[in-house]
C-alpha positions as CSV (number, residue, x, y, z in Angstrom):
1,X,-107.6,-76.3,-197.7
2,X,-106.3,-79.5,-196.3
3,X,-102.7,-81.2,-197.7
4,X,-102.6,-84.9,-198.7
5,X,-102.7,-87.0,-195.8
6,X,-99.6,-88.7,-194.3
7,X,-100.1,-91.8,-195.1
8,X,-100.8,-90.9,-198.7
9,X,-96.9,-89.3,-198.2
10,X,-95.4,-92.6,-196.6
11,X,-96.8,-94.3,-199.9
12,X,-95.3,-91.9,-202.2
13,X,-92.0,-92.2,-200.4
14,X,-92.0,-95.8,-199.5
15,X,-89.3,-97.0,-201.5
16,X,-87.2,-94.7,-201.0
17,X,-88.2,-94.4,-197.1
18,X,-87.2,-98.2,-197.3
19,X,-83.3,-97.5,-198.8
20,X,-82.9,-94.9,-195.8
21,X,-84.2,-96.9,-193.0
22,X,-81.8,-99.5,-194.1
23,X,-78.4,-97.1,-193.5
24,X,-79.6,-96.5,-190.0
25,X,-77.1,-99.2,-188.6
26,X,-74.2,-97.5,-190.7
27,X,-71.5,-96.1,-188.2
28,X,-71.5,-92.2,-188.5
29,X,-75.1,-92.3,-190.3
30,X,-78.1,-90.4,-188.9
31,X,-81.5,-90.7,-189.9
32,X,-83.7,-87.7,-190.1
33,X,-87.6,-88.0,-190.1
34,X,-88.6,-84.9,-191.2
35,X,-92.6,-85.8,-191.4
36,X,-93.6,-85.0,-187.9
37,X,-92.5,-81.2,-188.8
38,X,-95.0,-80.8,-192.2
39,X,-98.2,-82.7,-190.6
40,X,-101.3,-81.3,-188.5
41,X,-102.9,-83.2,-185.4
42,X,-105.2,-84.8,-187.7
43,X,-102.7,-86.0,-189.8
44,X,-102.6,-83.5,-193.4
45,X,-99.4,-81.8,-194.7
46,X,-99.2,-78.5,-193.8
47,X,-98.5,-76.9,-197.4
48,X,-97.6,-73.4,-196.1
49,X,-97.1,-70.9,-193.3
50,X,-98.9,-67.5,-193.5
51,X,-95.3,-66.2,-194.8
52,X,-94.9,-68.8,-198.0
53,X,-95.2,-71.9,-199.3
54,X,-92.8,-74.8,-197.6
55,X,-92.2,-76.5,-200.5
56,X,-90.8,-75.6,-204.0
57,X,-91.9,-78.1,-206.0
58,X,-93.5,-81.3,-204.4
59,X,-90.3,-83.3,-203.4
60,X,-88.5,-80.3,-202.3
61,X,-88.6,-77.6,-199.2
62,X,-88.5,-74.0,-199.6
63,X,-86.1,-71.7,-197.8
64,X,-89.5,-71.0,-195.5
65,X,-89.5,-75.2,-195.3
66,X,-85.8,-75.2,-194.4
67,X,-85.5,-73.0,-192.2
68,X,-89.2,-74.3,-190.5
69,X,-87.8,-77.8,-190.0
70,X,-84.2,-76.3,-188.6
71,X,-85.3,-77.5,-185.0
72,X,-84.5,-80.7,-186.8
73,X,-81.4,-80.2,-187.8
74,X,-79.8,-78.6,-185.0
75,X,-78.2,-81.3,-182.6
76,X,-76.6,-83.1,-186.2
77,X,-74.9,-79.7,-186.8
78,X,-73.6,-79.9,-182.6
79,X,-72.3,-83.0,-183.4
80,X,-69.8,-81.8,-185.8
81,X,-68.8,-78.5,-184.5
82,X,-65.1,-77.9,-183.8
83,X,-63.8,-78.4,-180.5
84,X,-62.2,-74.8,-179.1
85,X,-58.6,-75.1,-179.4
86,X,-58.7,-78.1,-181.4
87,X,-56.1,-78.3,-183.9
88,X,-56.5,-78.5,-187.9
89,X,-53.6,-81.1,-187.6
90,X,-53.9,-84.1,-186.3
């Protein structure tokens, strides 16, 4: 069973796609596109992995989804790892 195709999902999220898109020139604000992680080749959501469902409810990722998409997520979380030997005090 195929998901809804992508652009079916940029016209869901369009409007609020919009609001996001215009933070990106905010200092300190990074822009995730998550969309490239839930699609096939040929352009369908993937709903699930033989494990479990990624999403909980429609507009919402599982723990599976989370954890699918942590790839994503990794070089933020780099970005605001403590220095060693860096001091809680300024």
């Amino acid at each position: 069973m195929k998901g809804i195709s992508r652009a079916e999902t940029e016209q869901k999220f369009l409007f609020a796609n919009q609001v996001i898109d215009s933070l990106q020139n905010i200092t300190n604000v990074a822009i995730i596109n998550p969309l490239p992680y839930f699609f096939t080749e040929d352009d369908y959501s993937i709903l699930s992995l033989d494990i479990a469902s990624l999403d909980r409810d429609g507009d919402h990722m599982s723990r599976v989804g989370s954890e699918w998409c942590k790839p994503l997520f990794e070089p933020i979380y780099d970005l605001y790892q403590p220095q060693q030997g860096a001091s809680d005090n300024p």
